[in-house]
N, C-alpha and C positions, 0 to 999 in steps of 0.2 A: 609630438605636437607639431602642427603647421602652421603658417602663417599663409593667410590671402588677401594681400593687399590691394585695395580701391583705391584708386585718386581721382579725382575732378581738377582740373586744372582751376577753373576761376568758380571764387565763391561769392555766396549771391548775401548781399547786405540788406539787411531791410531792422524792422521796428521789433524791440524784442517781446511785445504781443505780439507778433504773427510767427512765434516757434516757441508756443504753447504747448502741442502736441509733439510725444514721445513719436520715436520712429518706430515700426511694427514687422516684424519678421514672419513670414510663412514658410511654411515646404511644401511638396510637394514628388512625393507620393506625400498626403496628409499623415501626422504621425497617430498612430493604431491601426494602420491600413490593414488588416488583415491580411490583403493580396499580397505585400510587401514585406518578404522576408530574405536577408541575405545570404547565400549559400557557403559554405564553406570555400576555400579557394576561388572564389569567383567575386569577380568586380560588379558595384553600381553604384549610379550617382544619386545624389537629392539633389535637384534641382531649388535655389534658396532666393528668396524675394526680399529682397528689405527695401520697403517706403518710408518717407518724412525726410531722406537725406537734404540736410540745407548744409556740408559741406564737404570734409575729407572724415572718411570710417576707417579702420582697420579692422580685421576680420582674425582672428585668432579661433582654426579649429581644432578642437583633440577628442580624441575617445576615452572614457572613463575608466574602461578595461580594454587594454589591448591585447590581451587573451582572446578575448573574443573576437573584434574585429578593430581595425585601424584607417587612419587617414592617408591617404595618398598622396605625396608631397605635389602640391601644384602651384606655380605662381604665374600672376597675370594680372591684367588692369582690364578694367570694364565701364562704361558709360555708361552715364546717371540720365535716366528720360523721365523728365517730370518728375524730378526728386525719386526716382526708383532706377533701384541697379539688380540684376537678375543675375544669377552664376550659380555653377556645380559644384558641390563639393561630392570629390570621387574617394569610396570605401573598398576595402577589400576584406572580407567574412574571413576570419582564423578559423575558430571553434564555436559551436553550440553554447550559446548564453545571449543574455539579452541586457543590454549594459544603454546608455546615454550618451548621442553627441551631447559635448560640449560647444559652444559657441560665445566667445567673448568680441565683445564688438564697443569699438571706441571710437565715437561720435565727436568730431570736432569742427565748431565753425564758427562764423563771427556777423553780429550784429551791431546796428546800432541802437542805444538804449536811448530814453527818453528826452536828455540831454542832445542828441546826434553826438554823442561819443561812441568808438568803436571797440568794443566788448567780444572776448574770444572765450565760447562759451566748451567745454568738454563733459559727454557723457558717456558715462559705459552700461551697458545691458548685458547680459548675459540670460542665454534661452537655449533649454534641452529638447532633443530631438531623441528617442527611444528607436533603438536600432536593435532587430530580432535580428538574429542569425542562427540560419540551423542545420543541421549535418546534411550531406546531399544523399539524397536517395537511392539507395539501392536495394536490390532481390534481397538482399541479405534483413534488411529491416519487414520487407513486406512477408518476409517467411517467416521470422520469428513471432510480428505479430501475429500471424491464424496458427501458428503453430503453441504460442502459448493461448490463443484462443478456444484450441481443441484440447488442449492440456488441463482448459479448466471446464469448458463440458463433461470429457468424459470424467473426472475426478466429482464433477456433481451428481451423474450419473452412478456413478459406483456408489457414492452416498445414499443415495437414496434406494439403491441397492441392496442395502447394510440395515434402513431404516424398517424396524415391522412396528406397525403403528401399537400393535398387543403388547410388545415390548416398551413402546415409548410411557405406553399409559401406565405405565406399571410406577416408572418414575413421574409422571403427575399426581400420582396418588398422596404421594407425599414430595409436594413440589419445592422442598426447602434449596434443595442445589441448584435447578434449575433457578427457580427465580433470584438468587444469591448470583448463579453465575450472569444470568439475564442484567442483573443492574449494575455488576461491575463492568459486562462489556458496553452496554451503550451510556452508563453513566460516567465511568471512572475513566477509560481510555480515549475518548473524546476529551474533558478536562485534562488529564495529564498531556495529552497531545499540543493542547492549546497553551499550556503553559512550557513544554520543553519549545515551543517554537517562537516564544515570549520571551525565555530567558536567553536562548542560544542567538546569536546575531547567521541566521540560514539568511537565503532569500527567500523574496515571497515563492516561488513558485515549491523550494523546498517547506515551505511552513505550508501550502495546500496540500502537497503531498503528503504528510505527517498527521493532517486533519483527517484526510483519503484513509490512509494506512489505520487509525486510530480510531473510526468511524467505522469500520468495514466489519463482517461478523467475523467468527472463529469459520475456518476453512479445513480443510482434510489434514495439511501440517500438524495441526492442533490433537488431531485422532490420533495420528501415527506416536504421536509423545505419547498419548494416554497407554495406548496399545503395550508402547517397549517398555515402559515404565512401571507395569502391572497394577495403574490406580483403576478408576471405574472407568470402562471405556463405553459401558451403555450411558452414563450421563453423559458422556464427552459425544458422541452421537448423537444424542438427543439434546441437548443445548445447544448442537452445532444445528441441528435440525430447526430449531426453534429461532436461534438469532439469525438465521439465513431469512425468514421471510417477514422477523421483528425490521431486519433490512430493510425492508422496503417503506417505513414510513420512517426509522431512527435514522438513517443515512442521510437522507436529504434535508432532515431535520436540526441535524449534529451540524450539517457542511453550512446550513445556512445561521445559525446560532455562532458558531465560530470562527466561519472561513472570511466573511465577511471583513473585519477588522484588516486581512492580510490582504484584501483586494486591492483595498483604496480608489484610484485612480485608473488603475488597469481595466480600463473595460474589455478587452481581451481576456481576463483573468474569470470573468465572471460568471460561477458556478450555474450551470445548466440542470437545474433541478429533472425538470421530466426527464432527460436522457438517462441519466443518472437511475431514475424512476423506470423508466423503459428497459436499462438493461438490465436494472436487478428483479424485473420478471419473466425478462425472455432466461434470465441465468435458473429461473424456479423450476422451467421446463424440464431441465435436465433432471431434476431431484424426483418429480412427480413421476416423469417416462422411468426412474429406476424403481421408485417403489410402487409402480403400477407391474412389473418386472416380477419383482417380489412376491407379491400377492399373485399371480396370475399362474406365473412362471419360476416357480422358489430354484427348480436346477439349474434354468440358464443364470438368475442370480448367483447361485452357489457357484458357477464358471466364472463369472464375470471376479467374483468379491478373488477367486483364487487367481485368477492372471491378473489382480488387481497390481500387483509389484512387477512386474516385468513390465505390463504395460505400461506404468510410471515409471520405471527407471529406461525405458525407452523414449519414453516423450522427453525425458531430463535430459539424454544424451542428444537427442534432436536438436530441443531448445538451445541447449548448450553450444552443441557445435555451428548453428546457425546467431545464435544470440552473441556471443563472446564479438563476431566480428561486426554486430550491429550495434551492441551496448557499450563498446567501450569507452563510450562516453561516461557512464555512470562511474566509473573508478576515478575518476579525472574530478574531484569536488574537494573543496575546502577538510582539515580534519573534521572540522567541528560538524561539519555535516553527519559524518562517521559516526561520531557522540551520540548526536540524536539520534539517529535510526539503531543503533545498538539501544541503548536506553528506554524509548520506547516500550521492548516489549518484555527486557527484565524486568523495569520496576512494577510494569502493569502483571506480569506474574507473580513479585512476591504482594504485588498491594493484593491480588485475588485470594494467593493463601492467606494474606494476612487477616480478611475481612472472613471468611470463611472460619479460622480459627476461632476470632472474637462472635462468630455463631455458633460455636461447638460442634461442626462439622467434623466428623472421621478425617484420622488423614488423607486416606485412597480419594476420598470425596473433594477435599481441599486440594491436593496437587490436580486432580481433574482441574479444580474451578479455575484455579492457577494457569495451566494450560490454555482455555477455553478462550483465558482473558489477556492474557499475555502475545498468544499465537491469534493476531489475526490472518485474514482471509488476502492476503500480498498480492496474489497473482486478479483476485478480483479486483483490490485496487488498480494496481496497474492496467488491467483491462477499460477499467472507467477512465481512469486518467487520458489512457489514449484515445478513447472512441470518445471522450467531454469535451475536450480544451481543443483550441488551434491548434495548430503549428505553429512555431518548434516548441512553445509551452507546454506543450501534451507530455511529452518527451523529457523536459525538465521535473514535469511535476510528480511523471512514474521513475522519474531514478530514487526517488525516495525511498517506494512502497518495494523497488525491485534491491536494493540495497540495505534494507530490513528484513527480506525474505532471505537472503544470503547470509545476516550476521544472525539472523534467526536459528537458521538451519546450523550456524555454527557452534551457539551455546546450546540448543538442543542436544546436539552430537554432544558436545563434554556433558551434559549431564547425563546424557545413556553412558556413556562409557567408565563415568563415574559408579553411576549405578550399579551399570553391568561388574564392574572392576570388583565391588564390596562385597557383589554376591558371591563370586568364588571365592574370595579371600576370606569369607565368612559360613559359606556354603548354602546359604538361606538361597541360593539359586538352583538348588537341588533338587530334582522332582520326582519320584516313586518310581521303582525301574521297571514296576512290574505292572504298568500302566490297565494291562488288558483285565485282571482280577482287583482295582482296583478303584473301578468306572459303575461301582451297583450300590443298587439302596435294597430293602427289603420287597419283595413280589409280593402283593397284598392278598394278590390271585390263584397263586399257588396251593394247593394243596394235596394232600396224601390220605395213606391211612391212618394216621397220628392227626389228623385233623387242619387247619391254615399254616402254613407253613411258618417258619420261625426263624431269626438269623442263627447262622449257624457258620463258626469260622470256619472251620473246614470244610465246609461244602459253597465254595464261588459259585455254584449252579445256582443257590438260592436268592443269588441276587438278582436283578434286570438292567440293565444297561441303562444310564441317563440319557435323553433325549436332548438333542437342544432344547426344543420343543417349552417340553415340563421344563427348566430352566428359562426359559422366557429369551432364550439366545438366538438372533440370525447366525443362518449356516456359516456365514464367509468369518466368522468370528473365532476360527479355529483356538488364535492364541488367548483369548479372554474366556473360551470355555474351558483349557485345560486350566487356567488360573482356578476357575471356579468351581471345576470337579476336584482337583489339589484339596481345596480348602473343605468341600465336602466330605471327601473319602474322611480326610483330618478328622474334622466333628464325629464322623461315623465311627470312627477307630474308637476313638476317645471314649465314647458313651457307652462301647460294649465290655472297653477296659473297667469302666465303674461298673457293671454289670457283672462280669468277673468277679470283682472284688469285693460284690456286698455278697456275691455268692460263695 
């Protein structure tokens, strides 16, 4: 905290009707400049006006958070012209946040009251000045952003890759999961969002980002659980398919229903619906160019779905090695911030199983919806956050959505590993060793001189190889078709063992 003191040597006496009027403070840069952001390690002034002076002020300045940025100690004396004294107050930017000068100012001077007696009258005011400060730019931020930009086309891309619409319809037929998971993600994680941002003391800019994150559909992260997990990964597909373009009217929808309350006053702050609108259908593109891919082209899809892991865990170590030196801001936040963005996406998980349950959904079906609803679409948020808001707001508002995708990815991990752990300890992770005789169903088409052919255990010849196809599976779906050939061969064993047995 600094002191800058003003003195006036001689004070002016008059009627104390004529200091009526309060004195008035402006700035200058005006406070919300958008232009006017302070950089880290770098100095600027606000140039500060206060009129009405009728005698001696003191001027008391301090920063609210000096984490962020602080006052420069300065003392000096300045003249009063026409009851106005003009002067700098000089800052210098710490860290990324956006905090309030403080300004206390104590008015003192003396008239004569109605009497001609002399009266020494004292006021104090106090007036906030909103000071952005944001991290200085470097290669390092402008790579990570097109680098998670590209991260999340081709990851839309490969989706819709993944997507055969014969297959989607199959689960509209009976749309219970889908619309189940459809209303817990834009109805239930939008509310839960708005209330962990309600009850936890974030800043605004983290309670938009938690609307953002909470708001956003199920993203590919959400797939990859279904996948290792062995629930349905064709609903988890197709509900990611489906709230990807429910997107485009629930988003803007959700941001302005509940982001509103966290704006207040910040008109910087304030949600940019069409952009928002604009990017979640330039992001469709990429979904439509994969399943136009699919349809056209099923082998270079089946290429793509199979380098689909290298080529992500190449863009992760890009991100990574480019992001870590441009994000390290996002580690640097409150615990409680941590709270939220963990929280988030467990309790919207188990509320998905939970609701799912109380519909009498299959379990495979319920941890899908759980998934779906739990694991949103992070790196889209992030992507909006930064192409919506100003600067350095943009920046504040994606360390949420990018610090949810990280504690995301961390309880995912323990629950595969969990998973993973049960099944050998259990064996239910065990799969037929004799995979290539144990991939057929009955040849309808077959026959001899004994007439249509008939299952016959000893003879693997009589069966035919399952298709993806008949299964209703896209190619790149390797590990959800062994899950699904597993559980057929099973049914098939089974029903010839009764067949034995009544024989």
């Amino acid at each position: 905290m600094h002191v800058i003191v003003i003195t006036i040597a001689t004070l002016t006496l008059g009627h104390g009707e004529d200091y009526d009027d309060k004195i008035t403070i402006s700035f200058l840069p005006e406070e919300g400049d958008p232009r006017f952001v302070l950089m880290e390690g770098h100095n600027d002034t606000i140039e500060t006006t206060v009129s009405g002076i009728k005698g001696n002020i003191s001027v008391v300045v301090e920063s609210e958070n000096t984490d962020y940025f602080v006052v420069i100690p300065t003392d000096y004396s300045t003249e009063v012209v026409n009851s106005t004294a003009t002067f700098d107050i000089k800052i210098r930017g710490v860290f990324i946040g956006v905090s309030p000068l403080i300004m206390y100012i104590e008015h003192v001077y003396t008239y004569l009251d109605d009497n001609g007696k002399e009266v020494t009258q004292v006021e104090h005011h106090v007036q906030h000045y909103t000071v952005r400060c944001g991290i200085k730019p470097t290669i390092w931020n402008a790579i990570f952003t097109w680098s998670l930009t590209v991260w999340l086309v081709i990851s839309y891309v490969t989706m819709g890759a993944k997507i055969d619409l014969d297959v989607v319809w199959t689960k509209f037929r009976r749309p219970f999961g889908v619309t189940i998971g459809i209303i817990c993600q834009f109805g239930i994680m939008p509310i839960l969002a708005f209330a962990l941002a309600k009850v936890f003391p974030i800043s605004s800019e983290s309670a938009i980002g938690l609307l953002i994150e909470g708001s956003c559909p199920g993203g590919w992260l959400s797939n990859v659980f279904a996948l290792m997990m062995d629930v349905d990964f064709i609903l988890s597909i197709t509900m990611t398919f489906c709230s990807s373009f429910m997107a485009l009217a629930m988003m803007p929808f959700n941001m302005f229903l509940y982001a509103t309350p966290f704006v207040g006053e910040r008109g910087t702050l304030k949600t940019p619906y069409q952009d928002i609108c604009t990017q979640l259908a330039l992001m469709m593109i990429p979904v439509l160019a994969g399943m136009y891919i699919l349809r056209k082209h099923p082998n270079i899809a089946h290429k793509m779905t199979k380098g689909l892991k290298p080529v992500s865990m190449g863009l992760i170590v890009i991100s990574l090695a480019f992001g870590v030196p441009a994000l390290t801001y996002i580690f640097v936040t409150p615990f409680i911030t941590y709270v939220a963005a963990s929280l988030l996406p467990l309790i919207g998980g188990i509320l998905g199983f939970t609701i799912a349950k109380i519909c009498c959904r299959p379990y495979p079906e319920a941890f899908t919806i759980a998934f779906e609803t739990g694991v949103q679409n992070s790196l889209l948020a992030s992507v909006v956050a930064r192409f919506s808001y100003p600067f350095p707001e943009n920046f504040l508002i994606a360390r949420l959505p990018l610090l949810t995708a990280i504690l995301t990815i961390i309880e995912g991990t323990a629950m595969i590993a969990v998973y993973v752990t049960y099944n050998i300890i259990t064996g239910k992770g065990k799969k037929p060793s004799d995979k290539k005789d144990k991939r057929y169903e009955p040849c309808e088409d077959q026959e001899d001189d004994k007439g249509p052919a008939s299952r016959d255990n000893n003879n693997p010849s009589s069966y035919t190889r399952l298709t993806s196809e008949d299964r209703g599976l896209g190619d790149g779906d390797e590990a959800a078709q062994d899950h699904e050939e597993t559980t057929e061969y099973t049914a098939l064993r089974n029903d010839e063992e009764r067949n034995d047995t009544s024989v």
